[in-house]
N, C-alpha and C positions, 0 to 999 in steps of 0.2 A: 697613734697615740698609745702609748705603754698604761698597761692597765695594775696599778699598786692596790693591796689591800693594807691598810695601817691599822694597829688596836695598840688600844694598853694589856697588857694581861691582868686584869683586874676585875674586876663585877663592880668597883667602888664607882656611882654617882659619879665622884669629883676626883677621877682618875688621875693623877698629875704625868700617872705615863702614857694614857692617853692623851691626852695636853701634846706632851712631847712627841708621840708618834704621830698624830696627825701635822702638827707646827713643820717637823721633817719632812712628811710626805707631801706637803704643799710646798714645797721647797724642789722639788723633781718635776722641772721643765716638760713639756708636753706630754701632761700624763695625767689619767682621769685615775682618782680616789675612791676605792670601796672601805668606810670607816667599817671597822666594825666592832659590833660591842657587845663585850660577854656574855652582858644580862639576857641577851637573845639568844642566849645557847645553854642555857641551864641544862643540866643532866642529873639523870640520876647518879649516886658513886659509884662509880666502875665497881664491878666485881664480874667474875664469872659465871656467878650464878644471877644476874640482873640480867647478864648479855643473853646469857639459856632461856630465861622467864621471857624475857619484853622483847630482845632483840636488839641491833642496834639501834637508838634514839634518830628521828628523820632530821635531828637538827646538826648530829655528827656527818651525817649525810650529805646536808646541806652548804654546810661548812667545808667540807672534802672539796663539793664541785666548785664552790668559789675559788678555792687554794688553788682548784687544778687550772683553771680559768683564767689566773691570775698571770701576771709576768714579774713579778716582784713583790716583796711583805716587806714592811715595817712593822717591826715589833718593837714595844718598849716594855721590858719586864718590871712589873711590881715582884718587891719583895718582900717577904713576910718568913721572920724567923731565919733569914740569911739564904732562904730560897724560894722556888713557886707559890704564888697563891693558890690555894687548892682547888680554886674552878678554873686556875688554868691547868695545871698535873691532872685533875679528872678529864678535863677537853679533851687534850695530847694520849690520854688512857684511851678515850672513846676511838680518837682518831686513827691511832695506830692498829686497833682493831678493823678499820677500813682496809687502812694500808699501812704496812708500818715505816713505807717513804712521808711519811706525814707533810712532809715540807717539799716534797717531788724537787728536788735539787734548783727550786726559785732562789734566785739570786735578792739575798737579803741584808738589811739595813737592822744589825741588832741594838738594841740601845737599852739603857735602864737609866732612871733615877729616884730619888727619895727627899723626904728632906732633910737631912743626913750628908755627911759630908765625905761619904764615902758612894754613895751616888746608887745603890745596886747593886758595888761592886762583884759579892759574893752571888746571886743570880746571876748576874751576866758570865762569869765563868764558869759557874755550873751549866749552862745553858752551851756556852762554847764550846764545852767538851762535850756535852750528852747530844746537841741538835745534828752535828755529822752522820750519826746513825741513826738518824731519823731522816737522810739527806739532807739535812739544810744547810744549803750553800749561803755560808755567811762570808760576804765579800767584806763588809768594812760594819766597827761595831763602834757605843758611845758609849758613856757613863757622864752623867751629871749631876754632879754634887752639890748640898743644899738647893735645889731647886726653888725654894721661893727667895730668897736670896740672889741666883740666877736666872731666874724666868720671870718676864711680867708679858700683859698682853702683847705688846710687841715682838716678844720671843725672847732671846738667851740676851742679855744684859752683857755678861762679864765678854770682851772682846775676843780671850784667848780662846772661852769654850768653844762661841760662837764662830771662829776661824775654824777650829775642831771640829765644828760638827759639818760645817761648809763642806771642810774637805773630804769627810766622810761620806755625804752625801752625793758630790760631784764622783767619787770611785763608783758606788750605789748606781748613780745614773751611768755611766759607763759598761759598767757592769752588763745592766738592761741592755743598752746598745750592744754588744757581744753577744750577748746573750740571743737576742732579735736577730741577728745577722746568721749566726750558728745555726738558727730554728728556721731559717728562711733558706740558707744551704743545702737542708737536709732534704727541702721541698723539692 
């Protein structure tokens, strides 16, 4: 069984990209889910002079060994101001000072949405160009626009997203499978 971590990047209660990242990750066939949720990782602001004083925070720690643990992340990015919420850029600050493969080249499910009709847009390509150097192997990525419009309890409503994110998700599981087979080779 393939072990996914899914989060929204968000701290917000009523995360609607966590919504979407977990809906996703329950969506990948024989595979246990570690949700996870910002508000349990609170940090101080990154600076260099917090990391000298305190050290690195045990929850960026924590956080590390799940990542490393993991065999695949769904992420769905909130956006704020046309990019990261700032307790996720503080996270990604913390973590990179771990390691600055932060995303150890897991085979990932990137997604974003809002309620907007542009879906994240602007996050998710800031994030597709900046996570490669962070290692994050993003195999297949989503945007979902107006989300309460398109999501209800049952999940994506509008047919076409919902074929969209199917397909993205089946590459995502695939992915894992490659990915499992490679790391089993090397054994």
């Amino acid at each position: 069984m393939k072990k996914i971590i899914a989060f929204g990047a968000s701290s917000s209660s009523k995360s609607i990209n966590k919504t979407l990242a977990i809906y996703a990750a329950s969506k990948v066939a024989d595979a246990s889910i570690n949700v996870i949720d910002l508000k349990d990782y609170v940090m101080p602001l990154y600076s260099v002079d917090a990391e000298g004083k305190f050290g690195i925070p045990k929850g960026a720690h924590k956080l590390d060994d799940i990542i490393d643990s993991a065999d695949g992340l769904v992420i769905s990015l909130a956006e704020h101001n046309g990019t990261y919420t700032a307790v996720f850029k503080n996270l990604i600050d913390w973590l990179s000072r771990i390691d600055i493969k932060v995303w150890k080249g897991k085979p990932m499910l990137l997604m974003a949405t809002s309620p907007g009709s542009r879906g994240g847009e602007s996050v998710l390509a800031a994030a597709k160009s900046y996570f490669p150097f962070m290692e994050g192997n993003i195999v297949a990525d989503f945007s979902l626009p107006s989300f309460y419009d398109n999501f209800s309890n049952s999940g994506i409503i509008n047919p076409v997203l919902a074929s969209q994110l199917d397909e993205k998700i089946t590459h995502f599981a695939q992915s894992l499978e490659t990915e499992a087979t490679l790391t089993s080779s090397k054994l």
